[in-house]
C-alpha positions in Angstrom: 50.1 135.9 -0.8 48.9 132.2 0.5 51.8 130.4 1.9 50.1 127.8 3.9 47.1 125.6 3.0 46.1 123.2 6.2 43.7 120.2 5.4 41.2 119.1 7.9 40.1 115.7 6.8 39.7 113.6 9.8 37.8 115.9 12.1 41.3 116.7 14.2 41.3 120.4 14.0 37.3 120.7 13.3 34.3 118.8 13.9 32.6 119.4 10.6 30.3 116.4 10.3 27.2 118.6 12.3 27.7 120.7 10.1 27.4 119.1 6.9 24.2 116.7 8.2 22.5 120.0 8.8 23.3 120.9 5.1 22.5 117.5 3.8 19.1 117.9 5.6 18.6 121.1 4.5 19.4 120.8 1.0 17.0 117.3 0.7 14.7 119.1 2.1 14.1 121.4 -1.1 13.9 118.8 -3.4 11.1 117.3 -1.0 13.3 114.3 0.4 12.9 113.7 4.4 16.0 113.0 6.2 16.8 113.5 9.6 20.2 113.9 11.0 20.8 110.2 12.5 20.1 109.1 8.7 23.3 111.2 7.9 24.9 110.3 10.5 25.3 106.9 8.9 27.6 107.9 6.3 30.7 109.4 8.3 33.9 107.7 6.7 32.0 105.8 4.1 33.1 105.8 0.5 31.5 107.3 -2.4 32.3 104.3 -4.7 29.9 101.1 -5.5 
C-alpha cells in the first residue's frame, strides 16, 4: 500500500529540466518543428497562462 507521495517541484531532490528539453526536442521533432535545447531552456519557471 502507498503511504508516502513526495513532490519534486523545484528541482531540490531532482534536476529534471534536461530531461524534459530533451523530450520537448524530441517530441517537436516529429511533428517537423526544430528546436534546440537553449530554446527550451528559456521556459524554466515560466507560466503557462497569457
Amino acid at each position: 500500500m502507498l503511504k508516502y507521495v513526495i513532490f519534486d517541484m523545484d528541482g531540490v531532490l531532482i534536476d529534471s529540466e534536461p530531461m524534459h528539453a530533451r523530450a520537448a526536442v524530441n517530441a517537436l521533432s516529429h511533428y517537423g518543428v526544430r528546436v534546440d535545447i537553449p530554446y527550451c531552456y528559456r521556459f524554466i519557471g515560466s507560466t503557462t497562462r497569457l
